[in-house]
C-alpha positions in Angstrom: 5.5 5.1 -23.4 7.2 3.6 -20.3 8.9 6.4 -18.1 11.4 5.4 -14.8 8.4 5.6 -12.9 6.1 3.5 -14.9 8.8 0.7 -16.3 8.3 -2.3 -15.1 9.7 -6.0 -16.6 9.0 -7.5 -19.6 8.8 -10.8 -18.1 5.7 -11.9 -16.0 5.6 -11.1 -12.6 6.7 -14.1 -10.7 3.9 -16.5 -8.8 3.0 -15.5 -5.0 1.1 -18.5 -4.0 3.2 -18.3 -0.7 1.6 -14.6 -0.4 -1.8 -15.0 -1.1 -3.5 -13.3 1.9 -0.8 -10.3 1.2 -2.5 -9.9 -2.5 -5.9 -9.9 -1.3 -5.3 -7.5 0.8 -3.2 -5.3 -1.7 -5.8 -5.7 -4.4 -8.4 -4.3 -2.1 -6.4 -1.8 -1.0 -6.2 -1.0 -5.2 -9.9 -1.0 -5.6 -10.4 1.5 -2.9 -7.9 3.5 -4.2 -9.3 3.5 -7.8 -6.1 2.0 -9.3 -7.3 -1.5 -9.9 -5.0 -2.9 -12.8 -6.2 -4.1 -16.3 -5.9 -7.6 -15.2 -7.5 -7.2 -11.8 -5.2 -8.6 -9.6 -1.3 -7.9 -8.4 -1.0 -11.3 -8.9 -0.5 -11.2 -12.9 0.8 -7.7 -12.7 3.8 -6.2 -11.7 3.8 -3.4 -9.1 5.0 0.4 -10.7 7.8 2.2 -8.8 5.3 5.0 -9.0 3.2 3.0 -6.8 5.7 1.0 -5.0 7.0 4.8 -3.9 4.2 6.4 -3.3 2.8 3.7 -1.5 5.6 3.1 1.0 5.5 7.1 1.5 2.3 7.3 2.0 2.3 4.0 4.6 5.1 6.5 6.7 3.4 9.2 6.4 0.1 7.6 7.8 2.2 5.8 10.6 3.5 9.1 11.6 -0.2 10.2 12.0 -1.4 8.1 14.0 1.0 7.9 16.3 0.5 11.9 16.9 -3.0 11.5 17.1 -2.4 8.8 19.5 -0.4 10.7 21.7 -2.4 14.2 21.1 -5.4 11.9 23.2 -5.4 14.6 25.8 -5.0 17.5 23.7 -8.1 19.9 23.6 -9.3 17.5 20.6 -12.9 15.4 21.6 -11.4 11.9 21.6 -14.1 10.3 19.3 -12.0 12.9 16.2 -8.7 11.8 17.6 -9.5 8.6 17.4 -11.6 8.4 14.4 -8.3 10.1 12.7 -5.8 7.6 14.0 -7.9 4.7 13.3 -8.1 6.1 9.8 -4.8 6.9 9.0 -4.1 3.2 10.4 -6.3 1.4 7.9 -5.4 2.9 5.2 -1.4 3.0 6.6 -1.8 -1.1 6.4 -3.7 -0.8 2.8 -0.4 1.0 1.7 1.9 -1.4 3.0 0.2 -4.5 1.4 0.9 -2.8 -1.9 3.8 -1.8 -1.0 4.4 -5.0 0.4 3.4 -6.8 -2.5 5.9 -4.6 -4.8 8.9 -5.7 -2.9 8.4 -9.4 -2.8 8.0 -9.0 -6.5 11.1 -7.4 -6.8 13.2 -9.9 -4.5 11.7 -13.1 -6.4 12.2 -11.9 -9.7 16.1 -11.3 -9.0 
């Protein structure tokens, strides 16, 4: 049973052919994040405000990381962690966004 978090139209999600290299990247970022929908693709599915949320929190959140990590460079941290952490949190900071990403333009279309 849909919730407020999990209630998403009845109607199809509308066609992103204009934003096709945004849902390859978004379904990737999916599949790595074991949340892959039924029908495989973002294209023919609509993006849950649980996900839209979580994702755009999640993109801050890893933004906010690597920018500290980035600026901790001199700290007393070896640089190869520093930077393995940044480049981390920036990777999956732009996987988050495409769903994100994804989500919105869905919204803005369908309207």
């Amino acid at each position: 049973m849909p919730n407020r978090l999990t209630r998403v139209p009845e109607s199809p999600p509308p066609s992103l052919d204009n934003f096709r290299w945004l849902v390859t990247v978004a379904d990737l970022a999916m599949k790595c994040f074991f949340s892959t929908p039924a029908s495989g693709t973002l294209e023919t599915t609509w993006v849950t405000p649980a996900s839209l949320w979580t994702s755009y929190l999640a993109a801050v959140g890893l933004i906010v990381i690597a920018v500290l990590c980035a600026s901790a460079l001199s700290a007393d941290l070896a640089t190869w962690v520093v930077v393995l952490i940044a480049a981390a949190g920036s990777v999956l900071a732009a996987a988050c966004a495409a769903i994100t990403a994804v989500g919105t333009v869905q919204r803005v279309l369908s309207s």
